[in-house]
C-alpha positions as CSV (number, residue, x, y, z in Angstrom):
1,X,-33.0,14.8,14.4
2,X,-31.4,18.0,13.2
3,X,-29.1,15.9,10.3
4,X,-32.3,14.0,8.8
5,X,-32.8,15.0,5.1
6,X,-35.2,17.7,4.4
7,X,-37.7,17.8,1.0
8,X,-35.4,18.6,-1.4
9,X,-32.3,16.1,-0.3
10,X,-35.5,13.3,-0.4
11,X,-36.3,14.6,-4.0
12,X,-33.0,14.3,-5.0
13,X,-32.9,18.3,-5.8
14,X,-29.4,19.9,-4.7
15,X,-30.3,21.9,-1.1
16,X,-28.8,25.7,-1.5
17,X,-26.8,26.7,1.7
18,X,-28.2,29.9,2.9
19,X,-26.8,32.9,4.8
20,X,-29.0,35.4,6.4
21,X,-27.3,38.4,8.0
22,X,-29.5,40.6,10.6
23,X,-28.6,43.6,11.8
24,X,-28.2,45.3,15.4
25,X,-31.3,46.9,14.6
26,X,-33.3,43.5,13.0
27,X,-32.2,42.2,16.8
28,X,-33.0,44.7,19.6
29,X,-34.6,47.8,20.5
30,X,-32.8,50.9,19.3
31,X,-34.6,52.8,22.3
32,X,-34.6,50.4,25.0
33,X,-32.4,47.8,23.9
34,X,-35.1,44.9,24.6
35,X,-34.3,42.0,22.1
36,X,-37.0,41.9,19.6
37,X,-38.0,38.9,20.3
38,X,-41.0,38.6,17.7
39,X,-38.4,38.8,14.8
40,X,-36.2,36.8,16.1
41,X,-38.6,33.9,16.8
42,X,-40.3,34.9,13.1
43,X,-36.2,34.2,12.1
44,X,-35.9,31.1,13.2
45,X,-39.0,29.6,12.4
46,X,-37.9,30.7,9.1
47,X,-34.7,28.7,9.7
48,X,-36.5,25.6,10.3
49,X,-38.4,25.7,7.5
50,X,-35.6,26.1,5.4
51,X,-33.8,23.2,6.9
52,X,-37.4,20.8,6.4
53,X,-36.8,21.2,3.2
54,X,-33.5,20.3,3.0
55,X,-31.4,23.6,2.8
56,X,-28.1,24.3,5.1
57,X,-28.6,27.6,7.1
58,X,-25.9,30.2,8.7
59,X,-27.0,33.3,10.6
60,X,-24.4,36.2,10.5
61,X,-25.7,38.1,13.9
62,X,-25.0,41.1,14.8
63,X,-26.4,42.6,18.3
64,X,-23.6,41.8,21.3
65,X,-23.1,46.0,22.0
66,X,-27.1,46.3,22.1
67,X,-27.2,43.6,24.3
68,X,-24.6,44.4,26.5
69,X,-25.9,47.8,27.2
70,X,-29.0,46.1,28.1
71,X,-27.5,43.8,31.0
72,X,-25.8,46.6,31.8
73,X,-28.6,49.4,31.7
74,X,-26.8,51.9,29.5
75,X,-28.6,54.5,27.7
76,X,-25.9,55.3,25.1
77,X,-23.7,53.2,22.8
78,X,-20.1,54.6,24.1
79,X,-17.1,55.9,22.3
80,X,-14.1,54.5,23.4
81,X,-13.1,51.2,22.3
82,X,-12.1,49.3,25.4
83,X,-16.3,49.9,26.9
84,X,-17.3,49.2,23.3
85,X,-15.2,45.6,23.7
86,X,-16.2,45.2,27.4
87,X,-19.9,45.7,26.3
88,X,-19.3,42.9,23.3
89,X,-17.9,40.6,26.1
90,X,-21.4,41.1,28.1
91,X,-23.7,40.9,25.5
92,X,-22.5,38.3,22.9
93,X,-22.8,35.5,25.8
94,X,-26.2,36.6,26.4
95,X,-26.7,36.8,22.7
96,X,-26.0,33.0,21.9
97,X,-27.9,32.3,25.2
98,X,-30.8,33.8,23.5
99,X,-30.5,32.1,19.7
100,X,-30.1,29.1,21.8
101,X,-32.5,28.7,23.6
102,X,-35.1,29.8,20.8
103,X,-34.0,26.8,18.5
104,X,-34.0,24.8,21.8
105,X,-38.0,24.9,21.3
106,X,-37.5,22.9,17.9
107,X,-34.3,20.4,19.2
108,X,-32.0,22.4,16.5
109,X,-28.4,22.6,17.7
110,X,-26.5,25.6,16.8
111,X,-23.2,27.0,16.9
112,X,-21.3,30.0,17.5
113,X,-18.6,30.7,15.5
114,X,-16.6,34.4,16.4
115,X,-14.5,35.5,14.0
116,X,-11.9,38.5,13.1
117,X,-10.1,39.5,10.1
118,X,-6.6,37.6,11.1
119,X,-8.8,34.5,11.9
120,X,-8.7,34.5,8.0
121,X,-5.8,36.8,6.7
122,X,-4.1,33.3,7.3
123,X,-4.5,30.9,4.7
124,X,-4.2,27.7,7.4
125,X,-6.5,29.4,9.7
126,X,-9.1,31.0,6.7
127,X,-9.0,26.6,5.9
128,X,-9.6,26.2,9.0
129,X,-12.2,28.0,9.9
130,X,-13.8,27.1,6.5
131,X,-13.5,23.3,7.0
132,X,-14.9,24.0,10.6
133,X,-18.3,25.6,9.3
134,X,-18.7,23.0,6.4
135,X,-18.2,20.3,9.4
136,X,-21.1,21.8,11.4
137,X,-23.3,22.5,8.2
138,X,-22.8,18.7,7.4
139,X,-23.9,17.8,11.3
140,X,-27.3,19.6,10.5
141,X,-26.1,22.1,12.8
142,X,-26.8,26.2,12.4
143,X,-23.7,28.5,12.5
144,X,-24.2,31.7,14.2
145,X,-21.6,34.2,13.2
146,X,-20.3,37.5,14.7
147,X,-17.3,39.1,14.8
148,X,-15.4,39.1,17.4
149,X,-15.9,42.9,18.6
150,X,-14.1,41.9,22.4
151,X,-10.8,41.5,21.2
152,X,-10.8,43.0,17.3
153,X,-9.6,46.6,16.7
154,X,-9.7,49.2,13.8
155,X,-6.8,47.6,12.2
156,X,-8.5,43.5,12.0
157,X,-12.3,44.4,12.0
158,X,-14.2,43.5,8.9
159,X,-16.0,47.0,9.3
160,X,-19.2,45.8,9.5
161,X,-21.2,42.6,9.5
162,X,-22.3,43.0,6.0
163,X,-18.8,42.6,4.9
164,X,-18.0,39.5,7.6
165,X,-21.6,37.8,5.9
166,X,-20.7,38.3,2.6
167,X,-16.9,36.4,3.4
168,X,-18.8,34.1,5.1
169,X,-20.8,32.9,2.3
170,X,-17.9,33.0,0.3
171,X,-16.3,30.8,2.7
172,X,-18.7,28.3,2.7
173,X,-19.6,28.5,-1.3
174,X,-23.3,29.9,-0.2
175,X,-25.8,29.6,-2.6
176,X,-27.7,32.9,-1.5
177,X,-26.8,36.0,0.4
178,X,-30.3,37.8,2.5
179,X,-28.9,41.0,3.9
180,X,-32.1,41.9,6.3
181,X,-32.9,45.6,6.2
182,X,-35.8,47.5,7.1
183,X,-37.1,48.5,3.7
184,X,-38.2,46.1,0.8
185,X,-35.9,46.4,-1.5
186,X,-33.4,49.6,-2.9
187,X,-35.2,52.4,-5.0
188,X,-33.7,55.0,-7.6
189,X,-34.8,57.7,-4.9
190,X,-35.6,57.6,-1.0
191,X,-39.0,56.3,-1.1
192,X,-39.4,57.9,1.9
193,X,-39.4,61.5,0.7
194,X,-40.4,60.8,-3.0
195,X,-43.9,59.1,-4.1
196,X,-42.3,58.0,-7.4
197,X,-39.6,56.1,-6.6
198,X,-39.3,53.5,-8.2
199,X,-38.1,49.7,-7.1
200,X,-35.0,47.7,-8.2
201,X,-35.7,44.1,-8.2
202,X,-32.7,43.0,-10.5
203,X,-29.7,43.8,-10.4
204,X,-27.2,42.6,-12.7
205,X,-24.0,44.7,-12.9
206,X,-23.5,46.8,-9.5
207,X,-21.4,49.4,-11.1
208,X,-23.7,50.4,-13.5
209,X,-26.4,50.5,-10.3
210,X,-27.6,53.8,-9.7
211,X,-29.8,53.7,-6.5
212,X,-30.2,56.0,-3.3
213,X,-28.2,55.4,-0.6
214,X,-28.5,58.5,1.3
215,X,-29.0,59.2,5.2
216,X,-27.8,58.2,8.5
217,X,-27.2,54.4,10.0
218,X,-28.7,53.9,13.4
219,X,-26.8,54.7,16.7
220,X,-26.9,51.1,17.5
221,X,-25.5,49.7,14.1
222,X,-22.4,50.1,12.0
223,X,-23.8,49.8,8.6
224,X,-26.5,51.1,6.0
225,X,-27.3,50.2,2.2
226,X,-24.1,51.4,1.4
227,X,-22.4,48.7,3.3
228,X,-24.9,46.3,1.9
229,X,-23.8,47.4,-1.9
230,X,-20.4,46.8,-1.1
231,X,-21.2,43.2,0.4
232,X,-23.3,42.2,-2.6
233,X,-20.3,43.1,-4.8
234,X,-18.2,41.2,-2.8
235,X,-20.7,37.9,-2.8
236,X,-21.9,38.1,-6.4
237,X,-18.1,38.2,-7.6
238,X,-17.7,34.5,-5.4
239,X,-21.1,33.2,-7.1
240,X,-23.6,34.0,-4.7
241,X,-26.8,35.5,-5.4
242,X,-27.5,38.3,-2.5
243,X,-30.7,39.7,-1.7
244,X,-31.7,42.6,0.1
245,X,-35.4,42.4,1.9
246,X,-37.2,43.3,4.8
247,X,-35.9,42.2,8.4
248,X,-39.3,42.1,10.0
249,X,-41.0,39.7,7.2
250,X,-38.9,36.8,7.7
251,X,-41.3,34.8,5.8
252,X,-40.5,36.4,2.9
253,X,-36.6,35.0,3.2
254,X,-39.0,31.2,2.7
255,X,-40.8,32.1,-0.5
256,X,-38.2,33.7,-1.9
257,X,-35.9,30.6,-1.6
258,X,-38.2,28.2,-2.4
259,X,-38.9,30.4,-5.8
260,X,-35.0,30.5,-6.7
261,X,-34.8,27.0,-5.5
262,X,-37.8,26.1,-8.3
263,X,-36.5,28.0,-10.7
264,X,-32.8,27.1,-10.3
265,X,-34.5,23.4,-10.8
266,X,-36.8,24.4,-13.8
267,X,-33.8,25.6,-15.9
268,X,-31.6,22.8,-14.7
269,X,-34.4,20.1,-15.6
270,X,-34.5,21.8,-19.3
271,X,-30.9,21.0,-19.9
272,X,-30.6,23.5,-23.1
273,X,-28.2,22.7,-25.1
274,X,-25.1,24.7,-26.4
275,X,-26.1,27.6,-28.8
276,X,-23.8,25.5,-31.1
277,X,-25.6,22.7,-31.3
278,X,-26.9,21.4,-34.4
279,X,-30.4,20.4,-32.8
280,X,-31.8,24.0,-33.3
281,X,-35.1,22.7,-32.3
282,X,-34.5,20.9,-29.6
283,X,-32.7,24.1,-28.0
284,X,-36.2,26.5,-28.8
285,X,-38.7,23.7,-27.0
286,X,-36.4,23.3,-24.1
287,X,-36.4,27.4,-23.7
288,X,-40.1,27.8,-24.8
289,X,-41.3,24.9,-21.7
290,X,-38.8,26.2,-19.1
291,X,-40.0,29.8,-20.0
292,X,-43.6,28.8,-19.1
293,X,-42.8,27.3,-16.2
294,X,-41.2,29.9,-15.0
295,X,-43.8,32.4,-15.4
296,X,-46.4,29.6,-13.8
297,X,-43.8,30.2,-10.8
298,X,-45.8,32.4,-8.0
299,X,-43.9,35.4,-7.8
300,X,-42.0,35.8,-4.4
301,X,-42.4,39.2,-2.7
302,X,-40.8,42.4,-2.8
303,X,-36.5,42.8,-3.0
304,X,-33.7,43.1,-4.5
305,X,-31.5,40.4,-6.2
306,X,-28.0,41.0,-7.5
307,X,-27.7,38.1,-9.6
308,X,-24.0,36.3,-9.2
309,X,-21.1,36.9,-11.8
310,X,-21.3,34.6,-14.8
311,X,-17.4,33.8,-14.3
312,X,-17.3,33.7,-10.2
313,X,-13.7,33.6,-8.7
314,X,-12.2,30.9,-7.1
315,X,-11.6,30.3,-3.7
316,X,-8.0,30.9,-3.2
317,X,-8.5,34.2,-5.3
318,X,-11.7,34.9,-3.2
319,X,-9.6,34.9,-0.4
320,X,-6.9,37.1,-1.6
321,X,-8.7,39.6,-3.1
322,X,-11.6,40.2,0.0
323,X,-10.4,38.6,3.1
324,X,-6.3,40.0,3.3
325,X,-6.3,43.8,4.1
326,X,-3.7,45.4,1.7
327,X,-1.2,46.5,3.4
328,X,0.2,49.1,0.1
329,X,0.1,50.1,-3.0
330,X,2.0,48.8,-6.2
331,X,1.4,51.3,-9.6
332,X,2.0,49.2,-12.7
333,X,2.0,50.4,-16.4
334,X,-0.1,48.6,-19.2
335,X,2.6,46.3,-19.9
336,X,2.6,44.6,-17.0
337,X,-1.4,44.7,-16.6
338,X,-1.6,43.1,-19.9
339,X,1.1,40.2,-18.8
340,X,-0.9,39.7,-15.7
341,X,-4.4,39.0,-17.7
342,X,-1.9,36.2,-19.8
343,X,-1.2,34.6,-16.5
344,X,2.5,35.6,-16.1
345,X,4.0,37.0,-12.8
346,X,4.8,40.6,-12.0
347,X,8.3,42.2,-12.9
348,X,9.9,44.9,-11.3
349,X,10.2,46.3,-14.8
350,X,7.1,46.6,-15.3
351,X,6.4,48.9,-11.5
352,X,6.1,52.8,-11.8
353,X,5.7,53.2,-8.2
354,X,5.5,51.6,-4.4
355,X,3.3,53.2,-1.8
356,X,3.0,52.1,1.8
357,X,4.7,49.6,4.5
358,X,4.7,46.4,3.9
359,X,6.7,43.4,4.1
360,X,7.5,40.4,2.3
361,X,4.3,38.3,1.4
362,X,2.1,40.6,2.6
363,X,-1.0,42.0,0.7
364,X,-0.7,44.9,-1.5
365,X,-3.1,46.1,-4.3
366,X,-2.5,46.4,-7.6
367,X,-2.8,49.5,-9.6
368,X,-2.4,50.1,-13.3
369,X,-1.7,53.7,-14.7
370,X,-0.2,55.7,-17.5
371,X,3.4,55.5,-18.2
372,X,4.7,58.7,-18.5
373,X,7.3,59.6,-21.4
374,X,8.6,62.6,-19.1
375,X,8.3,63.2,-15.7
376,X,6.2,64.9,-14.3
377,X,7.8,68.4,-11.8
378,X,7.4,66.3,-8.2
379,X,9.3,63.4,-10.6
380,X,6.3,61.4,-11.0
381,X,7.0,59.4,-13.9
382,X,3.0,58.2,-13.7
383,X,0.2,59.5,-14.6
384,X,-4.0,58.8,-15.9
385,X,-6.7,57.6,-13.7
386,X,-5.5,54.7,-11.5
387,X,-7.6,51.6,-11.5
388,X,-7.3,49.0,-9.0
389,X,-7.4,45.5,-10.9
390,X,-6.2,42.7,-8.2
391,X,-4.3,41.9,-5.3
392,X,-0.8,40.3,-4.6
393,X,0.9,38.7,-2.0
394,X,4.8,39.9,-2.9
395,X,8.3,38.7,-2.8
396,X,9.9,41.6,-1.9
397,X,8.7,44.7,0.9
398,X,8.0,48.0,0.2
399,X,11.8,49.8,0.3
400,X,13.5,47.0,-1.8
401,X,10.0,47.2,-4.3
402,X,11.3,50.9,-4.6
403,X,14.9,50.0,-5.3
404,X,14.1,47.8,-7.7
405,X,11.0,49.0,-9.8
406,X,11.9,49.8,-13.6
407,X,14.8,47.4,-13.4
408,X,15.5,44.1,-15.4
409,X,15.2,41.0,-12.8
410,X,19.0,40.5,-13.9
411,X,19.8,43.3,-11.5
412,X,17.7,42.3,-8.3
413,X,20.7,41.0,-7.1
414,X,23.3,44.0,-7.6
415,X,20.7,46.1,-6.4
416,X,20.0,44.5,-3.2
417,X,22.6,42.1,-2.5
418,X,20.8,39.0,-3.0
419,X,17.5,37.7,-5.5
420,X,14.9,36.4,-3.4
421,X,12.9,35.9,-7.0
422,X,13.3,37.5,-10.2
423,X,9.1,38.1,-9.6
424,X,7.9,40.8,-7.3
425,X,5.0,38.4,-7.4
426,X,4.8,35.3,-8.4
427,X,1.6,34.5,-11.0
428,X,0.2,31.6,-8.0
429,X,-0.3,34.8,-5.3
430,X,-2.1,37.4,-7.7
431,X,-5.5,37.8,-8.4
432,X,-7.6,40.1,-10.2
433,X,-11.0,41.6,-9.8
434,X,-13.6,40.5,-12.7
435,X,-14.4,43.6,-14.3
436,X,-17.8,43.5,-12.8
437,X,-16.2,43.5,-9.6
438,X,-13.6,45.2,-9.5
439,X,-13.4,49.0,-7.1
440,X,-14.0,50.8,-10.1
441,X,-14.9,54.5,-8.6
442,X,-13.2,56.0,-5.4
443,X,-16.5,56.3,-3.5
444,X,-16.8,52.3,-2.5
445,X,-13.1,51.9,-1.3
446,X,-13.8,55.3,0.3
447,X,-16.6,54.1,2.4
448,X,-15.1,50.9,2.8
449,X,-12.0,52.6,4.6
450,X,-14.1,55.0,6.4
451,X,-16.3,51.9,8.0
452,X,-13.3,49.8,9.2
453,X,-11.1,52.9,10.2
454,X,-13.9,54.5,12.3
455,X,-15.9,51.2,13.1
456,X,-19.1,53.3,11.7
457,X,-20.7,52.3,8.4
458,X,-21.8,54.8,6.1
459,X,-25.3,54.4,5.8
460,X,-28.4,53.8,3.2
461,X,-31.6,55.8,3.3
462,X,-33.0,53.1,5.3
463,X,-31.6,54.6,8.9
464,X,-31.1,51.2,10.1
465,X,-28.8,48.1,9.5
């Protein structure tokens, strides 16, 4: 039966719930659009595995466009949106035809789940869709998971199914993250054009990462390495561990699970105390006997493991900060930054600036920057390096933000006529990045913009998603 308990529920070892993501690329042809059908049945053997031993399993599929121009004998991925969503109609059928009737061959049930960025912009519906997936994971059923490309435009796409994977494990508080690709791992330097390169298998603070990420994405796919960096940010700030490895090994996804899986048990068994604990001795053996067994561990293959944040956000502020697209900009001085990081709400007195359309309780980002003592020749009365630190859901819209910012909440009302809240945002709908997450160069929010504006990723070395 697809519910029975695998190896480690019978062991009494908690089962990680794992997400893989494959690419258009990992799925068909980029020539002739055939479905590559020995990866495919290599990835769901791989899935069944995983499930024998007692783990919960979502795929994050990509593929309906190469399908569709399959069953419809297209050459060439098309430009306009309306035959790119026609084509998504055609093939994503066919495409959950195909995963199910592979897992058919092992009595695994699976389900498709479609989703778009206002599926989830909506608290109620992100629950929703949330409870729906932990439901099906609980029936010992496999999620597959695409957006919905037939009816989602520039505006509610996720960009790329990197990004959609990387909510989705949030979602579903995912143990690990495998973004398939069709290199091993990420290297300092394009392996391809320099013998020396050299492989990153840890990675422990992204923006400190400095790896290539150069070259084109395939016509087929949206997204590249770049896209990939950007999801692992995203799913190592949420507490999952995100790997990036070879699409057309799939049996390297098994080892490397049942290694983290060991080790996660190893350290857990060892129960090391506090480093304030009296029993100094006690703390050394404990270390010293999960250290050996660790390096007794056979060492999984090749990749690339950002390792998840220490201090992982929650899931309310998960979904604020990475599932609501902001809809403008509010510029705040250091004041109000450093009332924020106690926990209080934002004033108006503490706003420099408004930039965009938005109305009430809609999504804006946050942006903290110099206050300056005199104005600037355009009037700016702002000023440094701006640095996005969180997101808000706000009181007030964008024109009465900018009739009120600088002011006293006292005034709200003789300003505008009425006081919806003395807060422009109230502490409960504001969260901030971690500092190892948080859009700390242009370049990332660049890409990001470029991938959902123009529906085409900016690609990694690798020429393939």
């Amino acid at each position: 039966m697809a519910n029975e308990s695998g190896t480690a529920s019978m062991r009494g070892i908690k089962p990680l719930t794992v997400v893989l993501k494959l690419g258009t690329s990992s799925i068909v042809d980029e020539e002739t659009h055939q479905p590559l059908l020995s990866i495919l049945t290599l990835i769901v053997e791989t899935a069944i595995k995983l499930k024998k031993d007692g783990h919960r399993v979502i795929i994050v599929s990509s593929g309906a466009i190469g399908v569709g121009l399959l069953r419809m004998e297209m050459d060439h991925r098309p430009k306009h949106l309306s035959a790119l969503q026609a084509l998504a109609a055609i093939g994503q059928c066919r495409l959950i035809s195909l995963w199910d009737s592979l897992f058919m061959h092992f009595r695994q049930p699976v389900a498709q789940i479609l989703l778009t960025r206002n599926d989830i912009a909506d608290r109620t519906r992100y629950t929703n869709a949330q409870n729906t997936m932990n439901e099906l994971l609980g029936l010992g059923v496999i999620p597959i998971v695409n957006e919905n490309d037939t009816i989602a435009v520039s505006e509610i796409k996720f960009g790329d199914n990197d990004t959609l994977s990387a909510i989705t494990a949030g979602m579903v508080h995912a143990d690990m993250l495998f973004l398939m690709t069709d290199v091993d791992c990420l290297y300092d330097k394009n392996p391809r054009t320099h013998p020396d390169a050299k492989a990153i298998e840890i990675v422990e603070d992204i923006s400190t990462l400095e790896a290539d990420v150069s070259g084109a994405g395939s016509s087929l796919g949206t997204g590249g390495m770049m896209t990939k960096i950007i999801a692992a940010r995203l799913a190592t700030s949420v507490g999952v561990t995100t790997i990036v490895t070879r699409s057309s090994n799939p049996g390297n996804i098994l080892e490397i699970v049942r290694y983290e899986h060991a080790a996660r048990n190893i350290l857990q068994a060892a129960n090391i105390p506090n480093q304030d604990d009296e029993e100094g001795m006690e703390e050394f053996l404990a270390a010293s006997t999960a250290s050996i067994q660790l390096d007794n561990l056979e060492k999984p293959p090749l990749h690339t493991c950002f390792l998840p944040s220490a201090e992982p956000i929650h899931d309310r502020h998960f979904w604020l900060l990475h599932t609501l697209r902001p809809n403008g900009t509010i510029y705040i001085d250091a004041g109000a930054h450093s009332a924020l990081l106690r926990k209080a709400g934002l004033l108006p007195a503490g706003v420099l600036d408004v930039e965009g359309s938005f109305a009430q309780h809609e999504s804006v980002r946050l942006v903290v920057v110099d206050r300056l003592h005199v104005p600037s020749p355009t009037g700016r009365i702002w000023g440094g390096n701006p640095t996005e630190v969180g997101r808000a859901l706000v009181n007030y819209a964008a024109h009465e933000v900018g009739r009120i910012m600088g002011h006293q909440s006292a005034e709200i009302q003789g300003l505008l006529g009425y006081a919806d809240s003395e807060y422009v945002a109230e502490r409960q709908h504001i969260s901030l990045f971690r500092r190892e997450s948080r859009p700390q160069t242009p370049s990332f929010e660049v890409v990001k913009e470029v991938a959902e504006t123009l529906g085409a990723g900016i690609s990694g070395y690798e020429a393939r998603v």
